[in-house]
C-alpha positions in Angstrom: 12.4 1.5 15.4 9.2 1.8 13.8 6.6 -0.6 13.8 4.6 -1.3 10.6 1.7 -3.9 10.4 -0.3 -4.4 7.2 -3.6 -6.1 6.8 -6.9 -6.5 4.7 -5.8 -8.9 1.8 -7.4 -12.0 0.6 -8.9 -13.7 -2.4 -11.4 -11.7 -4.7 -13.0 -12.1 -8.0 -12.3 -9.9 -10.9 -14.0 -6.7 -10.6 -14.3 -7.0 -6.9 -12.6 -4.8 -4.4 -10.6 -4.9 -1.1 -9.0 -2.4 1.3 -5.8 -2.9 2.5 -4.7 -0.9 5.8 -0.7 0.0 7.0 -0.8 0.8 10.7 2.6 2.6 11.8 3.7 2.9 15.5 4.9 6.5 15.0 3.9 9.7 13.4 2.8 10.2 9.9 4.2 13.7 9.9 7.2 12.3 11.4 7.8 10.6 7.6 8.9 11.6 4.2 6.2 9.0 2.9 4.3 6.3 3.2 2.9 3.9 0.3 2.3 0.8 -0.6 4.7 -1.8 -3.3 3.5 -4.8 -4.7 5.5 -8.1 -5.8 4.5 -10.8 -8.3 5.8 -14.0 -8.7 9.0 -13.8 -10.8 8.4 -10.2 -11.4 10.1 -7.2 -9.3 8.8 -4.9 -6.4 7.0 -1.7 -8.2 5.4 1.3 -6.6 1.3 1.2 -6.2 0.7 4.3 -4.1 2.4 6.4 -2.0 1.4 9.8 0.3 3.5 12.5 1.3 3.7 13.8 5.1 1.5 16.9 3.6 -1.2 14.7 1.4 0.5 14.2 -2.0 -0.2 11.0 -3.5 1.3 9.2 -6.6 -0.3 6.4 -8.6 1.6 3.7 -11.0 -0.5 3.8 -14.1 -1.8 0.6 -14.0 -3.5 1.3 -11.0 -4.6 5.1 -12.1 -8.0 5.4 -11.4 -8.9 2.1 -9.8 -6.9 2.4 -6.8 -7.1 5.6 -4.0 -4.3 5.7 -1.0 -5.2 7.5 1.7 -4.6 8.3 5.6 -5.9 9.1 8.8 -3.2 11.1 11.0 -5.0 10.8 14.5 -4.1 6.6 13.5 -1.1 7.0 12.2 -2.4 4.5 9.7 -3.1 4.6 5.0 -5.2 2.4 3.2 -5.3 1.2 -0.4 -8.7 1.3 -1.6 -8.7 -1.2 -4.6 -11.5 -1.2 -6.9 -12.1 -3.2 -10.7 -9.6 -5.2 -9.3 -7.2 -7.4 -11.9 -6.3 -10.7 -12.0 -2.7 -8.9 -12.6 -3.0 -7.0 -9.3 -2.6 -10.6 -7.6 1.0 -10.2 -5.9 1.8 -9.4 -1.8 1.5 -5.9 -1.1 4.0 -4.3 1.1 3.3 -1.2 3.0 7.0 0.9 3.4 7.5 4.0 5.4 10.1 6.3 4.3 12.1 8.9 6.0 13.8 11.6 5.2 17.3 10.6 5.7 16.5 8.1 2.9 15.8 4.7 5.0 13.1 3.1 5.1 10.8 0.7 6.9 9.1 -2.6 5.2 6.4 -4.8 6.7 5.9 -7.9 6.2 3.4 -8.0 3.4 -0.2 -9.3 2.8 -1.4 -11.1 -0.3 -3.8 -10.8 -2.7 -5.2 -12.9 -5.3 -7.9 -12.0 -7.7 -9.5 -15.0 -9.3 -12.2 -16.7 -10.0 
């Protein structure tokens, strides 16, 4: 079973920015995708990011040109770059790694909270 541990959130001002990293214990080309989902409180899990096993990315709008996922194969690990951040990105991020047969892997989440 595959291993995923998130980390990097934390409290930030408006307009500040944080990187959020997903470390997997196997291999990125081994997966259909990886990405990152975010959950508010009373709201539902929505799609921030992901990134195909050949580079593809896809970006919910809100997020458009403010947030950048990438990877780095040799760690088997994405981020989530997160600039101009909102106090409406504040929910826990969840890092998921999906394979080709359709499952999936979730970790555990890390929170962040943009405030002042």
């Amino acid at each position: 079973q595959v291993q995923v541990v998130e980390s990097g959130g934390g409290l930030v001002q408006p307009g500040g920015s944080l990187r959020l990293s997903c470390a997997a214990s196997g291999s990125i080309y081994s997966f259909y995708a990886m990405g990152w989902y975010r959950q508010a409180p009373g709201k539902q899990r929505e799609l921030v990011a992901s990134i195909g096993s050949g580079g593809s990315t896809n970006y919910a709008d809100s997020v458009k040109g403010r947030f950048t996922i990438s990877r780095d194969t040799a760690k088997n690990t994405i981020y989530l770059q997160m600039n101009s951040l909102k106090p409406e990105d504040t929910a826990v991020y969840y890092c998921v790694v999906e394979y080709y047969d359709r499952d999936s892997t979730w970790g555990q989440g890390t929170q962040v909270t943009v405030s002042s």
